[in-house]
C-alpha positions as CSV (number, residue, x, y, z in Angstrom):
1,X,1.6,20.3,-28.6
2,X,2.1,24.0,-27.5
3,X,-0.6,24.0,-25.1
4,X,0.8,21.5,-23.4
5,X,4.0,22.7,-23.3
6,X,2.6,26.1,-21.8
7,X,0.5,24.6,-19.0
8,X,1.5,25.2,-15.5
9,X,-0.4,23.2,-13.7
10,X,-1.3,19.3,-14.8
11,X,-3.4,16.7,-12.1
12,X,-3.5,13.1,-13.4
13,X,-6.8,11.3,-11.8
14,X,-6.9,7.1,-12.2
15,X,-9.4,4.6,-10.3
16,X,-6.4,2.3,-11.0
17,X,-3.2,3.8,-11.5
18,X,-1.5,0.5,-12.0
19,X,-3.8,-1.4,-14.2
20,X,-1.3,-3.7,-16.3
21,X,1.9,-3.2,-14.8
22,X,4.4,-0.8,-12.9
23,X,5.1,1.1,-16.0
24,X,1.5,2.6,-16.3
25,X,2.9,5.0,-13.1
26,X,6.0,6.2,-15.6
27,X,2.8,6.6,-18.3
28,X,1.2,8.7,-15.9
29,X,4.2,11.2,-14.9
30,X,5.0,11.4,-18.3
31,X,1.8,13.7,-18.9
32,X,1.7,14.8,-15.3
33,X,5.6,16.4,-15.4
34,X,8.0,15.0,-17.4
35,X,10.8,15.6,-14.7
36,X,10.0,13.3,-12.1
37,X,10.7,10.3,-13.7
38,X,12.2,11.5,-16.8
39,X,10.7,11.1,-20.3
40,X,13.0,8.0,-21.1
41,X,10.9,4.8,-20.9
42,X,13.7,2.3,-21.4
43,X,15.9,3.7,-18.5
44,X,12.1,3.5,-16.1
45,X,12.0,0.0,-17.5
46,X,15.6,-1.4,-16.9
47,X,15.7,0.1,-13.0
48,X,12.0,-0.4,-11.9
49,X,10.7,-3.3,-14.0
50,X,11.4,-7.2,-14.2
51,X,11.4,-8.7,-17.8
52,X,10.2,-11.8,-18.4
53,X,11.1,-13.4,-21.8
54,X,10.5,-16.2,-24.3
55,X,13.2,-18.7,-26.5
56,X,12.7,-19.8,-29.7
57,X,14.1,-21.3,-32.6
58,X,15.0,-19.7,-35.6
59,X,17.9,-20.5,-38.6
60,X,18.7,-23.3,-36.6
61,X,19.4,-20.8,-33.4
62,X,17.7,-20.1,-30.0
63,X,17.0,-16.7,-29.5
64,X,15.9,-15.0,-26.3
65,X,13.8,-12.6,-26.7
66,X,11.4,-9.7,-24.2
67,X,7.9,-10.5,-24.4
68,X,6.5,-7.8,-21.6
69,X,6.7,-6.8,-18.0
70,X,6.5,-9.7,-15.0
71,X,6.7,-7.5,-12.0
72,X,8.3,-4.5,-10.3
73,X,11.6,-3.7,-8.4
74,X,13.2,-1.3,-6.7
75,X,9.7,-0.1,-5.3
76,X,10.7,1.2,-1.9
77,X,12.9,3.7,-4.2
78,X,10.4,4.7,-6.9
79,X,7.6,5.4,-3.6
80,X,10.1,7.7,-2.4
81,X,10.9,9.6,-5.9
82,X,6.9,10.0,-6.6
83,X,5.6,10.7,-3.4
84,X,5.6,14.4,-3.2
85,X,3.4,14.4,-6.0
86,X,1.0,11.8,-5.6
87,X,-2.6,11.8,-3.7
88,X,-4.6,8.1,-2.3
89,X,-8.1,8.9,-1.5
90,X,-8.3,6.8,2.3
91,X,-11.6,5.8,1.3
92,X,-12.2,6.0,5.0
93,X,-16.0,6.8,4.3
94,X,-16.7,3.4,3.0
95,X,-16.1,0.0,4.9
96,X,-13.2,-2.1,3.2
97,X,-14.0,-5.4,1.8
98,X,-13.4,-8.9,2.8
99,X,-12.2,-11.0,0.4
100,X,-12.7,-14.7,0.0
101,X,-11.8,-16.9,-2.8
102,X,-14.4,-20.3,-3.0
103,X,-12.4,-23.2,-4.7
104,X,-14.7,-25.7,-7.0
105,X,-13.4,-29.2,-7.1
106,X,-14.2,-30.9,-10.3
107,X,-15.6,-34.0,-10.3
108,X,-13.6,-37.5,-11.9
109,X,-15.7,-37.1,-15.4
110,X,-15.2,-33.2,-15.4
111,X,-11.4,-33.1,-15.2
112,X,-11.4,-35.6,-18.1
113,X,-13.1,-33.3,-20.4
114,X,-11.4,-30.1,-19.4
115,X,-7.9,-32.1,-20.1
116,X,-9.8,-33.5,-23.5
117,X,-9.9,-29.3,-24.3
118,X,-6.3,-29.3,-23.9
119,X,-5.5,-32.8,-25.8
120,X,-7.6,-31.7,-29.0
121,X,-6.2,-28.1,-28.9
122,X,-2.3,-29.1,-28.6
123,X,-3.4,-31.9,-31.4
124,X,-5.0,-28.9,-33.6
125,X,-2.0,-26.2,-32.8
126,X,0.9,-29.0,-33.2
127,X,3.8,-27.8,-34.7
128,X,2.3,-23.7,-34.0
129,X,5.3,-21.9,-32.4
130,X,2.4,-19.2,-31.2
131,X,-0.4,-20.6,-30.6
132,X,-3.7,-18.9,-29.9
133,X,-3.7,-19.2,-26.0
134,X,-6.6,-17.0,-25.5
135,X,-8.9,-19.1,-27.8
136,X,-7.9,-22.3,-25.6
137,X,-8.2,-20.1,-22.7
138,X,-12.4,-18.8,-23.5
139,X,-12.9,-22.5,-24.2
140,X,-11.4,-23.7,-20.8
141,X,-13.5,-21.1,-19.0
142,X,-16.9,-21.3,-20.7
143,X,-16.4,-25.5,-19.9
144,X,-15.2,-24.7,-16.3
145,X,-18.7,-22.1,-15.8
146,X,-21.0,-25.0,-17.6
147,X,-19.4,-27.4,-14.9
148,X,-22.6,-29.0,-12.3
149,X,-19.8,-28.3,-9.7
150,X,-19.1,-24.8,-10.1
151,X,-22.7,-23.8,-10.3
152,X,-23.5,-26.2,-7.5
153,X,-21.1,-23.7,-5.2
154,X,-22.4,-20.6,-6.8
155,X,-25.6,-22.1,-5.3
156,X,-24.1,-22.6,-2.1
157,X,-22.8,-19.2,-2.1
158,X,-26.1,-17.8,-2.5
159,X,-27.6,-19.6,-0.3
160,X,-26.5,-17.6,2.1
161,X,-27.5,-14.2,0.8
162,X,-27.8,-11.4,3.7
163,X,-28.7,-8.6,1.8
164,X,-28.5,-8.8,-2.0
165,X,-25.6,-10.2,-4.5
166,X,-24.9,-9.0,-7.5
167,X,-22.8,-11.8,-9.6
168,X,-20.6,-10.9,-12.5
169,X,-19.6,-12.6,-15.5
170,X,-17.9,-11.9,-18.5
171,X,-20.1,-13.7,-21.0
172,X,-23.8,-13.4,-22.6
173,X,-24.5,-16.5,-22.9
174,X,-23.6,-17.5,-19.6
175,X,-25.8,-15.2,-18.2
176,X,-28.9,-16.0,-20.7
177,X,-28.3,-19.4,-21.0
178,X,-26.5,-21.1,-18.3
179,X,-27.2,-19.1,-14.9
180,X,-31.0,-18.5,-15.6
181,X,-32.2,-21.5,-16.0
182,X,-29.9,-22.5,-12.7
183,X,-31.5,-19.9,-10.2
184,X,-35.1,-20.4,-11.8
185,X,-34.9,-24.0,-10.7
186,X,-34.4,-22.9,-7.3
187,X,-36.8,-20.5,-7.5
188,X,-34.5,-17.4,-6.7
189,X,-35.7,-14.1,-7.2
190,X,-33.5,-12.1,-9.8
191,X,-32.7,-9.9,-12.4
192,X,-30.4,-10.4,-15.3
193,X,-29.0,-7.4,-17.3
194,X,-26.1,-7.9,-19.7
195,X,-25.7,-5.9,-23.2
196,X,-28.0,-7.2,-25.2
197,X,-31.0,-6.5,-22.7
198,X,-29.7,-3.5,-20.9
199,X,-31.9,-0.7,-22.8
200,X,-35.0,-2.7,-22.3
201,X,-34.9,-2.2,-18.5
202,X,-34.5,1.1,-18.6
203,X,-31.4,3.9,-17.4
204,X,-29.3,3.6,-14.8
205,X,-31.7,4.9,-12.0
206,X,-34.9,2.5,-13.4
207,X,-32.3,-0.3,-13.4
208,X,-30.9,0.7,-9.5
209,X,-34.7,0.8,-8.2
210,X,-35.8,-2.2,-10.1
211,X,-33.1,-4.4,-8.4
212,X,-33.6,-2.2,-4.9
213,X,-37.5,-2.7,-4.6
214,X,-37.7,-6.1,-6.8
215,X,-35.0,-8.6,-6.6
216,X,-32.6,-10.3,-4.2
217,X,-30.2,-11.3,-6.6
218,X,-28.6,-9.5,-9.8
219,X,-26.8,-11.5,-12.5
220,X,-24.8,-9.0,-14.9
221,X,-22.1,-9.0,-17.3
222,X,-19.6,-6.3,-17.4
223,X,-21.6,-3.7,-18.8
224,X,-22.7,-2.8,-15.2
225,X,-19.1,-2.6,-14.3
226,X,-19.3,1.1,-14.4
227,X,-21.8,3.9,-13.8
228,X,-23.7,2.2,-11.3
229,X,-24.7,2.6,-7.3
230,X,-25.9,-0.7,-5.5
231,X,-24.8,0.6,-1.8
232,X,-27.7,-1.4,-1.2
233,X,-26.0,-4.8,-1.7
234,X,-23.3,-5.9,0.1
235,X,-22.1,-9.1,-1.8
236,X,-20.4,-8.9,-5.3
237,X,-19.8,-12.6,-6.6
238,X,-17.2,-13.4,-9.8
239,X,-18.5,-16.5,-11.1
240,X,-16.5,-15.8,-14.2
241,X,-13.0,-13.8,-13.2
242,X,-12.5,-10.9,-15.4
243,X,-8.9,-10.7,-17.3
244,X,-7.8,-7.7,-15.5
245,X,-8.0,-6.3,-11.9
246,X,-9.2,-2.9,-12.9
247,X,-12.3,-5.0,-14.5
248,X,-12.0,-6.5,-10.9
249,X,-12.0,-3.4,-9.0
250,X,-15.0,-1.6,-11.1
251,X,-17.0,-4.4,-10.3
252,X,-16.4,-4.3,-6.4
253,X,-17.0,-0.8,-6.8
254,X,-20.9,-1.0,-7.7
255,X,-21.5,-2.3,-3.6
256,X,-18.3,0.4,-2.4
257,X,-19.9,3.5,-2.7
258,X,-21.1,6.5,-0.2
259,X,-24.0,5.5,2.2
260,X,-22.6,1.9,2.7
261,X,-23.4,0.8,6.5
262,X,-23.4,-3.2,5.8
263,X,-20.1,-5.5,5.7
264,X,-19.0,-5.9,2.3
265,X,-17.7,-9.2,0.4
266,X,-15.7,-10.1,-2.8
267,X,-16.0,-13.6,-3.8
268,X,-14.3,-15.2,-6.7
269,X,-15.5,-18.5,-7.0
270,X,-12.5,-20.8,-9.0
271,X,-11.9,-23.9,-10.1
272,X,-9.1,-25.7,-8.6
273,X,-6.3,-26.7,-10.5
274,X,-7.1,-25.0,-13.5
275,X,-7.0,-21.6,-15.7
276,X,-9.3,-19.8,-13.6
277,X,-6.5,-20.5,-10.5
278,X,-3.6,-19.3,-12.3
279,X,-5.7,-16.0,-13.6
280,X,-6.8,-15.4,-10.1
281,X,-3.3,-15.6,-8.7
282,X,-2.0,-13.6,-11.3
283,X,-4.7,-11.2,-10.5
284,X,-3.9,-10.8,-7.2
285,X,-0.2,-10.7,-7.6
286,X,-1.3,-7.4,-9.9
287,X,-3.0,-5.9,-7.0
288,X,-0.4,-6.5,-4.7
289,X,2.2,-4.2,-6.7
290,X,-0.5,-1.7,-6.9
291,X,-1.6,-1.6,-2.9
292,X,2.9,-1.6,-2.7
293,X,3.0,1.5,-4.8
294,X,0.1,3.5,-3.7
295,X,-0.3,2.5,0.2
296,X,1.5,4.2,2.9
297,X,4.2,6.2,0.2
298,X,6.0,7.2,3.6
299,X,6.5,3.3,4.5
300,X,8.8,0.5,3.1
301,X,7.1,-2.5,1.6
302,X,8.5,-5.2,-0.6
303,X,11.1,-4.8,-2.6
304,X,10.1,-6.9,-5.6
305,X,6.9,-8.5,-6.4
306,X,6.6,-10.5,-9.7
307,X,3.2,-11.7,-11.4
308,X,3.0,-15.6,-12.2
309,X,2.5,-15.3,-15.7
310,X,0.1,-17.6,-17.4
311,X,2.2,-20.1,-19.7
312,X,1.0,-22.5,-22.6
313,X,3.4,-24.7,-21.9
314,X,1.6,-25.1,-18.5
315,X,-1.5,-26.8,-19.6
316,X,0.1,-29.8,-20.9
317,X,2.8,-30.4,-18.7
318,X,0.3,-29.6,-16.0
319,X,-3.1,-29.6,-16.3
320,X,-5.7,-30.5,-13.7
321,X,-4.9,-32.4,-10.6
């Protein structure tokens, strides 16, 4: 509109300026000054962006078509074009985190019925050129976080508590109904909070002293993502990994704050072989293009990182070893 166009000054601020993919930077620009990268997307996305695509049939033809964004390139020469107007906060007042990844082995009989999931899905979905992916996806993970193995590590992992652990999930019900139950039978002291319970204990302070003076343990879904300071704790757990790495980074930012004197962890606990190892590689690949972009604008990095993409095809002609 006209305001816009007569502003003289614009600052663009992002906790995660590459949430999705390396296009979200030309997204930004675009608002921030229009000049730097130019306002047309196509030309960002043919010189900084891999493509990955899908074939299919149709009329009796295979057509190749684009289906999104796999990675970045070019990325030594993008730093260089956006760096005089770009700002990282060091965070050098805050201790970085250490980050582990805890692998869960399934048992004989699990690995059965997770491929079972698979078998009765492709059955339902034969002959489905698209087939929901997501829905087989929720299913594969709400099987994978009922799993005696999996919570058997999460056990493990709290075992060895230092200060207090907050663990995230995704899901209600595996909060209320599956993790409960599993740290009152050890008798482990802690407080659940997800959406449907939140107001009852109270605003963000009552909620922040409650687990400070009370509890050793926090078990929370993703509406305590944001808005919250637990510099008190120094272990955030993902029993269940979030689809994005912003959701990733929000949640290691509740232990990450000002006034944090303890060593601080990020666990994802996985199960091998399966969705939740793909997700969390493709997660990481994410992060990797954004700590590429934004880290050390002045230095070269890699060239071209690309994001293993999540394929249906996978779970059949690979599913759990």
């Amino acid at each position: 509109n006209s305001n816009y166009d007569q502003t003289l000054f614009r600052i663009g601020i992002s906790g995660t300026p590459i949430e999705n993919n390396i296009s979200d930077i030309h997204n930004l620009f675009t608002f921030i000054n229009k000049d730097i990268l130019g306002s047309n997307y196509q030309w960002f996305v043919d010189v900084f962006c891999n493509l990955k695509y899908r074939k299919f049939r149709r009329y009796g033809k295979t057509i190749t078509q684009v289906c999104g964004i796999k990675g970045a390139k070019n990325i030594n020469i993008l730093k260089k074009v956006i760096k005089h107007a770009f700002i990282k906060r060091t965070h050098s007042d805050v201790p970085e985190f250490k980050h582990m990844s805890v692998p869960v082995f399934l048992t004989d009989k699990e690995k059965r019925e997770y491929d079972l999931i698979i078998d009765e899905f492709e059955e339902e979905h034969i002959g489905n050129e698209f087939p929901p992916v997501t829905q087989l996806i929720n299913k594969l993970q709400k099987y994978l976080n009922s799993t005696k193995s999996k919570q058997q590590i999460l056990l493990d992992t709290l075992e060895k508590r230092v200060s207090k652990d907050i663990v995230f999930m995704r899901h209600i019900d595996i909060c209320q109904n599956l993790l409960k139950p599993v740290l009152s039978d050890q008798s482990l002291n802690y407080l659940a909070i997800n959406g449907s319970n939140m107001k009852r204990h109270g605003n963000a302070k009552q909620i922040t002293e409650k687990f400070k003076e009370k509890y050793d343990y926090l078990l929370a879904t993703d509406c305590l993502k944001e808005g919250f300071n637990f510099q008190f704790a120094n272990r955030v757990i993902h029993y269940e990994l979030p689809y994005t790495k912003a959701s990733h980074q929000q949640r290691n930012g509740r232990v990450r704050r000002i006034g944090q004197d303890q060593e601080i962890f990020s666990i994802n606990i996985y199960c091998h072989g399966s969705i939740e190892q793909d997700m969390l590689m493709k997660m990481n690949a994410k992060g990797e293009i954004g700590k590429a972009m934004t880290d050390n604008l002045d230095k070269n990095t890699k060239e071209e990182i690309n994001i293993n993409t999540i394929k249906y095809k996978r779970f059949f002609s690979k599913k759990s070893k």
